[in-house]
N, C-alpha and C positions, 0 to 999 in steps of 0.2 A: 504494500500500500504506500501511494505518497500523501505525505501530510502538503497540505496548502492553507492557510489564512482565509478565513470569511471573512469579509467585509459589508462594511450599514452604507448608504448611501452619503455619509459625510467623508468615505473613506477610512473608518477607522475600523481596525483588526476586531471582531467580535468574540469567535473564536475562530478553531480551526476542524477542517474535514479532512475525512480519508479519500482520495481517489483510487480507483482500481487502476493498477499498473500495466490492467491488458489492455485499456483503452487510452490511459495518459502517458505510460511508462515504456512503450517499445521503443523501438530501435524504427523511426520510419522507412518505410520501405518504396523506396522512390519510384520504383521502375512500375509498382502500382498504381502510385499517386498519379503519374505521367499519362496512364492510360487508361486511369478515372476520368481525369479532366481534359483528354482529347473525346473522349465518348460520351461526355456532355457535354461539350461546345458541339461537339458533328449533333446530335440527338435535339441542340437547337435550331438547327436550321431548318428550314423551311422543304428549300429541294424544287420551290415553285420556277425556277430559271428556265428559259424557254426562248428557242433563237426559231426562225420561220426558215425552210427548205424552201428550194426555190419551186415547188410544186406546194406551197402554202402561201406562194406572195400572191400577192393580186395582181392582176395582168400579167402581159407575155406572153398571150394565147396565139398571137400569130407572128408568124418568120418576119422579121419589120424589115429585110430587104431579100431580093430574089437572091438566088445563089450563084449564077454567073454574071460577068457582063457589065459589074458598077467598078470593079477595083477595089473594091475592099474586104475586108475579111471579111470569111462565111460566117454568118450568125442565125441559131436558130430560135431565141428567144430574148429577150431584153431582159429579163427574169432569174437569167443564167448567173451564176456566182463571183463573175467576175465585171458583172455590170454595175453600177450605182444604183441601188434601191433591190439589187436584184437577192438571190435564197445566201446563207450563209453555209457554210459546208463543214461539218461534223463541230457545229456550235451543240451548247449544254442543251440537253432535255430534262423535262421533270424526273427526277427520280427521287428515292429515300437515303439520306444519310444514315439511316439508324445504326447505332452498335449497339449487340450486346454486351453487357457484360455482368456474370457472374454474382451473386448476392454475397456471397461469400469477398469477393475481392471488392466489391466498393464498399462492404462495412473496413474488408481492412486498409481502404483508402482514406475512408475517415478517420480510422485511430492513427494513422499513422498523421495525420493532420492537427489535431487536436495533441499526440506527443509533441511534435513539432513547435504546436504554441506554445506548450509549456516550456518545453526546454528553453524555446526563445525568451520567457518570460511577457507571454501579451500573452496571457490567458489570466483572467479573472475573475474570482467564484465571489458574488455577492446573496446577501441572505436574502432578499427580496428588493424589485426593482419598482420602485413606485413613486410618482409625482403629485407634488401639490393641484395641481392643474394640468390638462391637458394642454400644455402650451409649447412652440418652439421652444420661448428664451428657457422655460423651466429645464427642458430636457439638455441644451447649453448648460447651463448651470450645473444642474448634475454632473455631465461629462466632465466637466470643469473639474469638481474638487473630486471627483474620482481620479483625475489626472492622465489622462486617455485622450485628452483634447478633441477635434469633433470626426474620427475615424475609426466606426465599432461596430461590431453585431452583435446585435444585445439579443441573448436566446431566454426569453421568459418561459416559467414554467405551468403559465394559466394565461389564457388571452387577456390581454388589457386592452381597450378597442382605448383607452387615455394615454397610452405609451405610443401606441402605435401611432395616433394622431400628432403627438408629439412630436416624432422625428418625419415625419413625413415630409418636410420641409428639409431637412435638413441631405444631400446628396448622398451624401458618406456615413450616413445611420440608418441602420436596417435593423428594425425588432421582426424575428421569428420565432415560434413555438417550434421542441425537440421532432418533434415530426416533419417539417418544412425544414430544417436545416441541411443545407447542400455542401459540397463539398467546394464547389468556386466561392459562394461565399466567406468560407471560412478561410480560405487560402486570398480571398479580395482584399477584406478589410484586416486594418492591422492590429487591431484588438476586438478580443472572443470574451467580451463582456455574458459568463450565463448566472443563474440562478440556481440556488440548492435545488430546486425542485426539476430544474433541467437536467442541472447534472446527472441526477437520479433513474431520468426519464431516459437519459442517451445510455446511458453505465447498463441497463436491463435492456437498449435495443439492441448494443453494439457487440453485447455479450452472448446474446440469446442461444448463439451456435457453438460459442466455446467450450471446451468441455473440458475441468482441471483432469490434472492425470490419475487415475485411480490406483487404490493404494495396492492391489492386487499386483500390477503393473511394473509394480517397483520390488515381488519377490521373486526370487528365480524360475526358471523354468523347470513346469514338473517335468521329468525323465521320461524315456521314448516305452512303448509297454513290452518291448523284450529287454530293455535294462531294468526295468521296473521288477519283471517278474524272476532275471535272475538274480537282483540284489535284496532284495525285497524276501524275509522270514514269510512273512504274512503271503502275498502273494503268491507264492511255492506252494502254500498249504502247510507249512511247518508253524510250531507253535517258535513264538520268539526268544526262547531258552536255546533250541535245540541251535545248532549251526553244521555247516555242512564236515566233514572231515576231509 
């Protein structure tokens, strides 16, 4: 477990929490991170690009000069790819960018993300994040003596539709709940402003499939059944006094 600091909204240490070391404490593993966050910038795109063949322009339905007898080159279409206004030739068509990728690899893109903050020191666990008024300057203010200045994702662990409105205003301040949090966000902004109750909330998502090692695991291997049965009193059928001569 790591120990971290809680903090109240004025900035000061209240107490401190445990984090689990599977989610805050690895070793990030970059080559995942990398192909988290190309599978969701491709997975945003659209794909709606679209160029016209020169059998989708309009006009060019007839030969605009005979074929012998003017002097200039044969043309069979005005429409043709090398004319102005005419088809464009192996331009983009709609298609899907989507990747897949693995449930198991983008949870561990996220812990290796959220290590990451930590280690860097822009990860910050406060006990509850809550404002006087639903206001820009209040949410300034806050930022302020938390000392985080105006560049955070702040992950609440219950909707505030008054936080939210809060920063709405503000470019570089984004409130999310533990189930919306993405992985470019948290790699966007430069501090990972969450809540105990977040923490809580990611610690049981991100864990769900982990499985500590069992203690069976850790004794030897029982013996193959013809070592068994020749070292083995018991399994001979002899009582365990008797031994062989």
């Amino acid at each position: 477990m790591i120990e971290v600091p809680v903090r109240n909204m004025a900035g000061e240490i209240v107490r401190h929490i445990q984090l689990d070391e599977r989610v805050f404490g690895i070793t990030p593993n970059m080559a995942v991170l990398h192909q988290a966050v190309v599978a969701q910038l491709a997975n945003q795109r659209r794909g709606t690009h679209k160029t016209k063949t020169r059998g989708e322009v309009a006009g060019g339905g007839r030969k605009p000069w005979r074929q012998k007898g003017t002097g200039r080159a044969r043309q069979g279409s005005i429409r043709a790819p090398h004319w102005r206004g005419g088809g464009v030739v192996f331009g983009p068509r709609p298609r899907s960018y989507h990747q897949d990728l693995p449930r198991k690899m983008r949870r561990l893109a996220m812990r290796s993300a959220l290590s990451a903050k930590l280690q860097a020191g822009e990860l910050m666990v406060l006990e509850n994040f809550t404002l006087p008024a639903p206001k820009t300057r209040e949410m300034v203010a806050a930022l302020t003596r938390l000392g985080v200045g105006d560049n955070a994702l702040v992950v609440l662990g219950q909707r505030d539709e008054g936080v939210k409105r809060a920063a709405a205003n503000l470019p570089k301040v984004r409130t999310v709940l533990p189930g919306g949090t993405n992985l470019l966000d948290v790699l966007k902004y430069r501090w990972l402003l969450m809540t105990t109750d977040a923490v809580e909330a990611l610690t049981r998502t991100l864990t769900a499939e982990i499985r500590r090692r069992p203690v069976a695991a850790l004794a030897p291997a029982a013996p193959a059944n013809g070592q068994a049965a020749a070292s083995s009193p018991e399994a001979a059928g002899a009582s365990p006094e008797v031994t062989a001569s």
